[in-house]
N, C-alpha and C positions, 0 to 999 in steps of 0.2 A: 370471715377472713381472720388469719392468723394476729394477733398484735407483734410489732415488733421487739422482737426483744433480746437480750444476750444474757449469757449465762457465765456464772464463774465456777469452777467447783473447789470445795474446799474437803479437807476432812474431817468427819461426821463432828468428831470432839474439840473442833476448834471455831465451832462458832461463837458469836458472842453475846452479850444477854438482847440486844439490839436484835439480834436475829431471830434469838428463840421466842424472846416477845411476841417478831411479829410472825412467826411458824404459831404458833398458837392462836394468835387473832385469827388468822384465815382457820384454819381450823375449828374453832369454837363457831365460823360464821357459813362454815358448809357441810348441812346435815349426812351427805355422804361420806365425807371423812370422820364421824362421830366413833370409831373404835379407835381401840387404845394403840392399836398398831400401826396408827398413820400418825402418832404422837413425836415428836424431838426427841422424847425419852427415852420411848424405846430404840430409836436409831441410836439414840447415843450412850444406852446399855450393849447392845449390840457391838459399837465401835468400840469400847473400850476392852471388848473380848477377843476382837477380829479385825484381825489387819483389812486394809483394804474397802473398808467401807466411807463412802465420799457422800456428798450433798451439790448438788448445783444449785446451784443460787440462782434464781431467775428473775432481772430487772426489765422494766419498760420504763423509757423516760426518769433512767435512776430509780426508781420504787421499786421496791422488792414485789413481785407478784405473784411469785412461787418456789417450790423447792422440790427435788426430783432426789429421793434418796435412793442411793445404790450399794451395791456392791462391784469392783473394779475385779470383771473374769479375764482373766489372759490379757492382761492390759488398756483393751480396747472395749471389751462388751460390759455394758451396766445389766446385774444382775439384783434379782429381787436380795434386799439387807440382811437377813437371816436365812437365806436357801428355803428349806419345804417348812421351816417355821414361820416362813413371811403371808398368814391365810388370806390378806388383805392386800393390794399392793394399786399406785397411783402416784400421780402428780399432787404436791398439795397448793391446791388454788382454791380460788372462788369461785361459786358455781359460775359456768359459762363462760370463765376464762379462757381465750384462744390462743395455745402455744404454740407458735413453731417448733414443733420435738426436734426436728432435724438440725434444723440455729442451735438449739440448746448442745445437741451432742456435737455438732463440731465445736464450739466454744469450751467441749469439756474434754475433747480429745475422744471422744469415741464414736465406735462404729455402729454399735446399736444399742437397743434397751429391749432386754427379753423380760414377759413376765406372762405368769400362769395364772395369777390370782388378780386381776384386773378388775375394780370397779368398776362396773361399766356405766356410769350414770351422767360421764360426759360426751354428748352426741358427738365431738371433736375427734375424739378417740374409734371410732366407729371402723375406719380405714386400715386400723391396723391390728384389728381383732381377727383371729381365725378361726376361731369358738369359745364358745359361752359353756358354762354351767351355770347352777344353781348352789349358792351358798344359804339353807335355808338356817333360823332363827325363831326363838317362841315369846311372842307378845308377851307378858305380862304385865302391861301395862294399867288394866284393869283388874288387877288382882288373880290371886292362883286360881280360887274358883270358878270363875269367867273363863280363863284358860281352857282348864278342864272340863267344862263345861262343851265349849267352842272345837275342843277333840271328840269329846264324844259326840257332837254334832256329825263329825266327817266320819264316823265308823270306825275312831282308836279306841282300843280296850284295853293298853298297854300299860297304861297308868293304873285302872282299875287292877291287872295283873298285878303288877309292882306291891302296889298297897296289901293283894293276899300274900305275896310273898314275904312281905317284911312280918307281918302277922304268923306266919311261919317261922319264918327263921329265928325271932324273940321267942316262941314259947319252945323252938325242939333246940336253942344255942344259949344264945344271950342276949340281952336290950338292944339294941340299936342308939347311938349316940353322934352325932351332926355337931359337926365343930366348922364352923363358917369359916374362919380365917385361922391361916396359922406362919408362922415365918422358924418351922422347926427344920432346920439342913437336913435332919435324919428321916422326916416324911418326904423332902424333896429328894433324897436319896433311895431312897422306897420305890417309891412312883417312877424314878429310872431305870432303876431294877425293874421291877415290872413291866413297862414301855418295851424294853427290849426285848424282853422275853417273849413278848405278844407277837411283836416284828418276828423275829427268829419263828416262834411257830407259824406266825402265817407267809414265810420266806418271804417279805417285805426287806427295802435297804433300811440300815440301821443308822438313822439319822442323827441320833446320839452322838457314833464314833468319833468326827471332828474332833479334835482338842478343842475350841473354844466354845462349845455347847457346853457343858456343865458349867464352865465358869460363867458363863452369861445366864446362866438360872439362875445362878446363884446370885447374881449381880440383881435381875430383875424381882428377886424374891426380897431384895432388903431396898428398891428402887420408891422412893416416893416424891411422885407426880403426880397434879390432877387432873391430869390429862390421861398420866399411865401410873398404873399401882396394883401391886400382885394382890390375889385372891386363892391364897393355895388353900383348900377345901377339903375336907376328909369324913371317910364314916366308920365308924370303930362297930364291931361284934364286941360288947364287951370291954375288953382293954385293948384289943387288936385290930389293926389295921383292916379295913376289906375293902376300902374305895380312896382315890384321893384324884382332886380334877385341881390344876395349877391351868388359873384362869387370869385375865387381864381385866382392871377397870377401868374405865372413864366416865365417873361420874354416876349415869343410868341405866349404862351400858356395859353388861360384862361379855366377856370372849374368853369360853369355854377352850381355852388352849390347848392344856394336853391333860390327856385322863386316861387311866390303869385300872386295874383291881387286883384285888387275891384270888390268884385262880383257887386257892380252897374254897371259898365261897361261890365260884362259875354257876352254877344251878341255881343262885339266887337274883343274878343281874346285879352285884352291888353297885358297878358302874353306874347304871342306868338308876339302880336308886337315889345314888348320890345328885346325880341330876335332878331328880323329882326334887328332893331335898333341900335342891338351892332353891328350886320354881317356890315352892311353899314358902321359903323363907323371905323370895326375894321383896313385897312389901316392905316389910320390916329395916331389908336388907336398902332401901332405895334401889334397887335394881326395875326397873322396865326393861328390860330386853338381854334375852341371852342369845349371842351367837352360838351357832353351834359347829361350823365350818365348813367348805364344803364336802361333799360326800355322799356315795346312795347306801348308808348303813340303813338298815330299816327303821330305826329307830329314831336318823333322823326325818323321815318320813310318818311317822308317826308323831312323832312331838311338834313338828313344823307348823309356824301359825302361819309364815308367809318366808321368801325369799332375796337375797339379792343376789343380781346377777352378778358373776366374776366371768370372765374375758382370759384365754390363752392367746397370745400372739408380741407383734414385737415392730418397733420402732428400728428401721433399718436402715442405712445409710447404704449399704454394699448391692448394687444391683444381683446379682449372678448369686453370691452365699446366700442371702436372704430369701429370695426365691428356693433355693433348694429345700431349707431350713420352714418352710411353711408347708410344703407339699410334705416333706417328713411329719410336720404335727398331724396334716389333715389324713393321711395316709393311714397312720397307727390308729388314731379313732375310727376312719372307717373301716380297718380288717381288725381292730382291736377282738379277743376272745376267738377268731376264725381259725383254720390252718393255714391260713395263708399270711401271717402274722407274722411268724418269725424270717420267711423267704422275705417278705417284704421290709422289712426293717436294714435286714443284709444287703439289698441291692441299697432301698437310699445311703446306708451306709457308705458305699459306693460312690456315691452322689455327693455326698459332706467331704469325703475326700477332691474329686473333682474340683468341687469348688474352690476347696483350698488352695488347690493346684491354678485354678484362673484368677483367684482371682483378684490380684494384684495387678492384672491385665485389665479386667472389667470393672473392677469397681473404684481405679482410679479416677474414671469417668462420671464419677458420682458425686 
């Protein structure tokens, strides 16, 4: 059963040290929220870039018992804080906390809470999931060699690749050099350049464009929290650039956030070198665990030691829209890649409009 409770929302940058205390308590005390991106921090690097990003406050009994961060869409719908840069997305509670979601969004004024990257690790949440993936990650919790070891057990040679290739491309170029951390604008400048250019050739949307993405790198790249704290990463040919991964930490835990290369080096994988790079370093580095996000790149099938599940679906208040708005998700995944793909998307299309059109009729009912 639900706990009772009510909610207030605030905006993201105005909470006070009283809150963020205790956002961090619950956090530090549930191992599912252990990435950097269920942190105050980053919601509140985020807000300071982006209008519209709010917090609900969630009390029982006056005590604070959670906090539901969003972003305010079209006035009504809470959307994940960062758009497609939000890879983690949740309630922050304690495990096996029971929310009324529904209490919480009317006390905030809204009509639902959409998210694609859902932890799924609270059984509560169960009802309002419409599919799952998998966000896989690689142990190293026992060190790189155990690691690699524990790949080659499952039939990965990708690493072993890796390794001749770097042996290559030092004796027909130049050394290879691994620079862990850096807080230089002009490699985070780089790696956007590159980012985009990858989108554009593989006609991906360009998530960049927003105006308050770059300023929110930039924010998160001089951000320090120990809960969240950048990890921009690079690997040089020499004096030049050829990999760079702008990653998040907490603590043991990094999240491989976003990662580029120089297509002059393409034929070598630097990306994926640079990956390897951190794995090696990570002992030293205190890292046990790199997220890697979700995805079916091969590679993260290859490097994966194990996964957590993310969740697409949505907390809805509106009987009639919400209903449309699921049979659309479940819809594209099952004709997803078909020819029957683009018809189908055009009629529910069809459908999102309808609803609009009822439902002010239907879902005052709710």
């Amino acid at each position: 059963m639900s706990t009772p409770t009510t909610a207030t929302s605030l905006p993201a940058n105005s909470l006070d040290g009283d809150l963020l205390d205790r956002w961090g308590e619950i956090q530090r005390g549930n191992k599912a929220l252990d990435s950097p991106l269920f942190s105050a921090a980053f919601t509140r690097a985020v807000a300071a870039e982006r209008d519209g990003v709010e917090i609900a406050v969630i009390r029982s009994d006056d005590s604070v018992i959670g906090f539901l961060p969003y972003y305010r869409l079209r006035r009504s719908i809470a959307a994940p804080v960062a758009g497609s840069f939000t890879d983690f997305q949740g309630v922050i509670a304690a495990p096996d906390t029971m929310i009324d979601l529904r209490q919480v969004l009317r006390d905030s004024r809204l009509s639902a809470w959409q998210f694609d990257h859902l932890v799924a690790a609270n059984d509560s949440l169960a009802e309002f999931q419409w599919a799952s993936a998998e966000s896989p990650y690689m142990d190293l919790s026992q060190g790189f060699e155990s690691y690699r070891r524990a790949c080659r057990a499952n039939g990965g040679k990708e690493i072993s690749e890796l390794f001749r290739k770097s042996r290559k491309l030092e004796r027909e170029i130049a050394p290879l050099r691994f620079e862990s951390e850096s807080t230089n604008s002009r490699v985070l400048d780089t790696l956007v350049q590159w980012k985009r250019e990858q989108l554009q050739r593989m006609r991906r949307p360009d998530c960049f464009r927003p105006a308050w993405v770059r300023p929110m790198l930039n924010r998160i790249l001089h951000t320090h929290d120990e809960l969240c704290r950048p990890m921009m990463s690079a690997l040089y040919v020499g004096d030049e650039l050829a990999a760079i991964n702008f990653g998040l930490r907490n603590n043991a835990v990094l999240h491989g956030w976003i990662t580029a290369f120089n297509p002059k080096y393409h034929k070598f994988s630097p990306g994926l070198m640079l990956i390897v790079k951190l794995a090696e370093s990570a002992e030293s580095l205190g890292i046990r665990r790199i997220d890697m996000g979700r995805g079916d790149e091969s590679f993260k099938r290859n490097f994966c030691s194990g996964a957590t599940s993310v969740a697409e679906g949505a907390v809805d208040r509106r009987l009639f829209s919400g209903s449309v708005r699921r049979m659309w998700v479940c819809m594209k995944r099952l004709l997803r890649g078909t020819p029957l793909c683009k018809p189908a998307e055009s009629l529910l299309r069809q459908g999102r409009y309808a609803s609009g059109v009822l439902r002010h009729s239907l879902d005052s009912r709710s």
